[in-house]
C-alpha positions as CSV (number, residue, x, y, z in Angstrom):
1,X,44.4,-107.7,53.8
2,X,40.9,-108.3,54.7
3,X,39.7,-109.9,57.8
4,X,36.5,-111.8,58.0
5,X,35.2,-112.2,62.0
6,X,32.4,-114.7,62.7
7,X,31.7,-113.1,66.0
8,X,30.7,-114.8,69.3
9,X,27.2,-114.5,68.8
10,X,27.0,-115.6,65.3
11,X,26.5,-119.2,64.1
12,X,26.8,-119.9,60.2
13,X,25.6,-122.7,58.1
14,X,27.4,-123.0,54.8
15,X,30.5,-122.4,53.1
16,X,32.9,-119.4,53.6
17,X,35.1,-118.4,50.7
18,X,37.9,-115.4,51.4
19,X,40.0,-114.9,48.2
20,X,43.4,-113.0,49.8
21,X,41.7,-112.5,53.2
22,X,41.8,-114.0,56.1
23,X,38.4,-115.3,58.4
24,X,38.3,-115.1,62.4
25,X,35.9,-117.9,63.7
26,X,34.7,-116.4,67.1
27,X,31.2,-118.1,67.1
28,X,30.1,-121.1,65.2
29,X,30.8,-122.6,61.4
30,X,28.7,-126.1,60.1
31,X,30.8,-125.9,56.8
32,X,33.6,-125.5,54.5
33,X,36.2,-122.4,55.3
34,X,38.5,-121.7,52.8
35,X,41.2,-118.4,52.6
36,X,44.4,-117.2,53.2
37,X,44.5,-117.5,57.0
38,X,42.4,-118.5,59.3
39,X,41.7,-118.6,63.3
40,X,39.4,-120.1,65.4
41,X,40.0,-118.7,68.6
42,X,39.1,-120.0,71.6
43,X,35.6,-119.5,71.4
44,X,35.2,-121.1,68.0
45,X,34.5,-123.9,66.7
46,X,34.2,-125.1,63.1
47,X,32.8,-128.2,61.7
48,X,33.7,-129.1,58.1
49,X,36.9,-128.8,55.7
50,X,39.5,-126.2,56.6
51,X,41.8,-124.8,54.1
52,X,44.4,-122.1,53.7
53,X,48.0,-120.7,53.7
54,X,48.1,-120.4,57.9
55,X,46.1,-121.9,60.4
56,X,45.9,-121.3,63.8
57,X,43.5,-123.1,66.3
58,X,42.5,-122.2,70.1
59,X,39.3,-123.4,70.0
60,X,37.3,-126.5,68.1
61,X,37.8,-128.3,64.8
62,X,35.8,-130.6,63.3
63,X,36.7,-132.3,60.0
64,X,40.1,-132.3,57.2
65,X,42.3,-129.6,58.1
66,X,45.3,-128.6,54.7
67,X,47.6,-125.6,55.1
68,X,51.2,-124.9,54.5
69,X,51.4,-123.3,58.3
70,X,49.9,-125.1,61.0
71,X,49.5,-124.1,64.8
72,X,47.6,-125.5,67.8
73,X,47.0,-123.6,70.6
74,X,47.4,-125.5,74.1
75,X,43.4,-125.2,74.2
76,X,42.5,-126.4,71.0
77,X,40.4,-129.7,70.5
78,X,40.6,-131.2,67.0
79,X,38.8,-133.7,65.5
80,X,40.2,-134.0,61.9
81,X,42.6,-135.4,59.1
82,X,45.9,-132.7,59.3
83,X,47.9,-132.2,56.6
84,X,50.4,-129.1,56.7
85,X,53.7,-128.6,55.8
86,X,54.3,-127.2,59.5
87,X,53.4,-127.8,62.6
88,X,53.8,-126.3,65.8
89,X,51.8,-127.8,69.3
90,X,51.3,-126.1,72.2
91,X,51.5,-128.5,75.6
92,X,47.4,-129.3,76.3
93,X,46.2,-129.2,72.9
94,X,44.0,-132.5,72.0
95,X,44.2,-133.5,68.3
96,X,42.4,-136.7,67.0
97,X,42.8,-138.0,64.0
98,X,45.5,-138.5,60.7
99,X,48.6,-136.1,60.8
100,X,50.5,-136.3,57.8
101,X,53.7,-133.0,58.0
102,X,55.2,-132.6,54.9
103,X,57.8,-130.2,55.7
104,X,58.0,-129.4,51.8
């Protein structure tokens, strides 16, 4: 499987599509990610909609968040409307906003 990296230094405005892959947010997205997994690591941050199979956050998130897999790192800080089917929270992390788990 392919992984994507938006490195520290890097700062993208636009979408980011990843059919089968997955896309490691290291530096800066102002838009839409969509693929099979993705990770902002502590670093990161991404504003915009956030969708695929498994996420996991350490760093920022601005705007919808949808997955089937779902984890916050104890140093993320989300802004955004959850929905996952899963969801696992480290002790620290700050999420504001809708959360709706499924658990289908």
């Amino acid at each position: 499987m392919a992984v994507s990296t938006i490195e520290e230094d890097l700062t993208i405005k636009g979408n980011i599509s990843s059919k089968g892959g997955n896309v490691d947010v290291k530096g800066k997205v102002i838009g839409d990610v969509t693929a099979e997994a993705v990770l902002v690591h502590g670093t990161g941050s991404l504003d915009g909609a956030l969708a695929a199979k498994k996420i996991a956050i350490q760093g920022k998130h601005k705007g919808t968040l949808k997955c089937d897999d779902l984890t916050f790192a104890s140093t993320a800080q989300v802004e955004a409307d959850v929905s996952a089917r899963t969801m696992t929270t480290e002790s620290g992390a700050k999420i504001l906003g809708k959360v709706q788990i499924t658990g289908q």
